[in-house]
Structure formats: C-alpha cells, structure tokens
C-alpha angles and dihedrals in degrees: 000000000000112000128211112219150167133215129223109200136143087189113065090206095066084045095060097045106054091042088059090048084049104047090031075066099044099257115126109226094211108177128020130187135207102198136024099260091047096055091043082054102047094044097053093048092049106021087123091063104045127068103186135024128201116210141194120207099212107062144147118262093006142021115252085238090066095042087055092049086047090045086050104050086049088045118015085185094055124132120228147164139189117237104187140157075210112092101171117145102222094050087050085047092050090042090053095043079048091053107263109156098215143345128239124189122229115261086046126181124228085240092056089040099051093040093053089049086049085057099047 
C-alpha cells in the first residue's frame, strides 16, 4: 500500500536518500523539511496528508526530540521514526516514551529502512 510520508533532514543527502528508498518501494514522499520550525510547520499544516515521518534528531532551530513531542501534541496517532547518526540508548529510549514509532541508525541500508516502514 502506497504511503505518504515526510522527511525531516538538515543534510540533503540523507533527504535524497531516503526519498529514492521510499519511492524505489512505491511510497510518495510528499513534504520535507531542513530545521526543526520548518518541519513543526509543515506537519501541522499538512498532517492529514502525511502517514509517516521520518525524523532526525540534530537539527537547526530545533532538536528532532522536541519536534516529536510538538508532532504529537498536534496527532497523537502520528507515525513517526527517528532517523539519527546518534545511537545512544537513553535518547532512543526518550524518542519511543515520546511516541516515536522506531528508531533507525544513521548510515542506514534500504533494507533497514523499508523493513522499519513495514513495522510502523
């Protein structure tokens, strides 16, 4: 089933990567955002058009944790996951108490990627 997702990513790298592992696999990847403000912004203008967002957790203007406690407030249902070079254990365990979803570790495989999607 095609999914309709954002991406949360200061490096456009990251950004395009994971857009092409998502529509390689059939899923849209209809909003993106660079900083923190800009993807609270964008999400609560457009949550009801997006089903999963994918989130980094070092950003510009504001950290990823506080954007996932900001998309939750506006959609308890939302689906996020982390995407992060930062693998810490205590800030995964902070992300999934604050309603991520999943955690995905920064370099990532499609495989991992995909897989994680399937979960959430």
């Amino acid at each position: 089933m095609k999914k309709k997702i954002m991406i949360v990513d200061d490096s456009p790298i990251t950004t395009r990567q994971l857009k092409h592992i998502f529509e390689e696999a059939g899923h849209e990847v209809v909003r993106t955002a660079s900083s923190g403000l800009e993807a609270v912004k964008t999400y609560q203008e457009h949550m009801q058009d997006i089903d999963l967002v994918t989130l980094d957790i070092t950003m510009p203007t504001m950290a990823g944790t506080r954007v996932l406690e900001l998309i939750m407030e506006a959609n308890p249902a939302a689906r996020v996951v982390m995407v992060s070079a930062i693998g810490k254990e205590s800030i995964i365990k902070e992300c999934l108490k604050n309603g991520a979803k999943h955690f995905i570790v920064k370099p990532f495989d499609a495989s991992r990627v995909l897989e994680v999607m399937a979960t959430v």
